[in-house]
N, C-alpha and C positions, 0 to 999 in steps of 0.2 A: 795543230791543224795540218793535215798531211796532203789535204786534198787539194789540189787547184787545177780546177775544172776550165778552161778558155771555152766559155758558151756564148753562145748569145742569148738574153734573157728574153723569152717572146713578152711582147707587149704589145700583142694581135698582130701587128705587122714589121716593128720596127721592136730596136734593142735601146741595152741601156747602158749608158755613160760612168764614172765618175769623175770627181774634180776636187780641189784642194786651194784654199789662197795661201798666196803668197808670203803673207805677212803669219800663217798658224804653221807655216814651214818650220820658220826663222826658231819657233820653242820646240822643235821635235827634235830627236836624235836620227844623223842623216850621215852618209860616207863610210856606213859601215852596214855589218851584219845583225840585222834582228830576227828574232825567233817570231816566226809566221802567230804563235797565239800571243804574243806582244808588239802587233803592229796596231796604229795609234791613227783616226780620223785625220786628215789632211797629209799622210805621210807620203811621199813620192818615193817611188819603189820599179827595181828591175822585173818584171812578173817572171816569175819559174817556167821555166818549159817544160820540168815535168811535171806527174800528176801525183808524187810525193814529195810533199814541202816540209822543208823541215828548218831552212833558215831562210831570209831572203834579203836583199841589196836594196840598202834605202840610199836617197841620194838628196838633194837641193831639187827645188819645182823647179826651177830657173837650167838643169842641168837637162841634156839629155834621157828621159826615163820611159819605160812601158805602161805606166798604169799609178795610180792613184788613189788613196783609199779614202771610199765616201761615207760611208756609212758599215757600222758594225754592229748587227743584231744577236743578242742572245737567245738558243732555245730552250724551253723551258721544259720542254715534255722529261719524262723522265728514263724514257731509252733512246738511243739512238732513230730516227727516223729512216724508214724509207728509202730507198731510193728514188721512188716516187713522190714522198713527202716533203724529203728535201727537196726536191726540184721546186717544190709550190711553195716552201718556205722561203729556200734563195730569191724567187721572181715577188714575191709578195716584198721583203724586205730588201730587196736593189730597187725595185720599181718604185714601191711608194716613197720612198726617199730622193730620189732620181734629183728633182724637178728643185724640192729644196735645196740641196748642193748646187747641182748644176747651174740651175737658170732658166732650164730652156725641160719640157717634156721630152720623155723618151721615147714619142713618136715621133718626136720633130727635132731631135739631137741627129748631130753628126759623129757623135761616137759610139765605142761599142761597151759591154760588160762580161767582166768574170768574178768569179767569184772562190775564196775558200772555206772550206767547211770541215768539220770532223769526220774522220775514217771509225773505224772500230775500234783500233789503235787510240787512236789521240780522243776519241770518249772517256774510255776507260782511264785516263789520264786526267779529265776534266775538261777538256775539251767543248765549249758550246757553241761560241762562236761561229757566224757566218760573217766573214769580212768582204763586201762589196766592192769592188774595184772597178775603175773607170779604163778605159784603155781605146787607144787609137783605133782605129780602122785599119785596115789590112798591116801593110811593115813600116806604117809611121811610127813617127819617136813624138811625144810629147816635149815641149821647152817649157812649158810654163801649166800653173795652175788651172785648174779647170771649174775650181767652185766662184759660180757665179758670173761663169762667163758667158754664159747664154749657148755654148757650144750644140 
């Protein structure tokens, strides 16, 4: 996964969230470096600032973090997508998933989403993945979980 896009996913007006409890932290592997196509639903994570990932910094919910992972969709087409395609598969799979993590619609959430997804590169490698990540609003830090917070 080399891509990590910081968008905001439209959802006509408003974006979208993720979140993670607490308690599915506690069995993840966290304080270290994992490989962007082995990051794991609930995992709290430093989001990359650039837009080639190739590893990324998980940490404890309860710790200081950028972002959160809610939901991770596989595609199934058989080439890479789009640039345009991918756009509508990221917002189709962060969106309709949103509401069940979070708590609360991504019309009426207070946070925001990005997302990562396969380059050319990381396809041809096996790559399918699109991992939905939840993330603050402008330069907040997250302290705690967001699945199920109603945020």
């Amino acid at each position: 996964m080399s891509h990590a896009r910081r968008r905001s996913i439209a959802f006509g007006v408003c974006t979208l969230l993720m979140g993670v409890s607490l308690s599915a932290c506690s069995y993840l592997p966290f304080g270290n470096t994992t490989h962007s196509t082995d990051l794991k639903v609930g995992q709290c994570i430093q989001v990359p600032d650039s837009s080639q990932v190739g590893s990324v910094v998980t940490t404890e919910c309860t710790e200081e973090h950028t972002g959160e992972v809610y939901f991770i969709s596989t595609i199934t087409q058989d080439s890479l997508p789009s640039s345009s395609e991918m756009d509508e598969l990221i917002a189709a799979a962060c969106f309709d998933s949103f509401e069940d993590y979070v708590g609360t619609s991504p019309e009426e959430t207070t946070l925001d989403a990005t997302a990562m997804y396969p380059t050319s590169q990381t396809w041809s490698k096996g790559d399918r993945d699109i991992v939905c990540i939840a993330v603050p609003t402008g330069d907040e830090k997250l302290t705690e979980s967001v699945r199920n917070s109603g945020k």
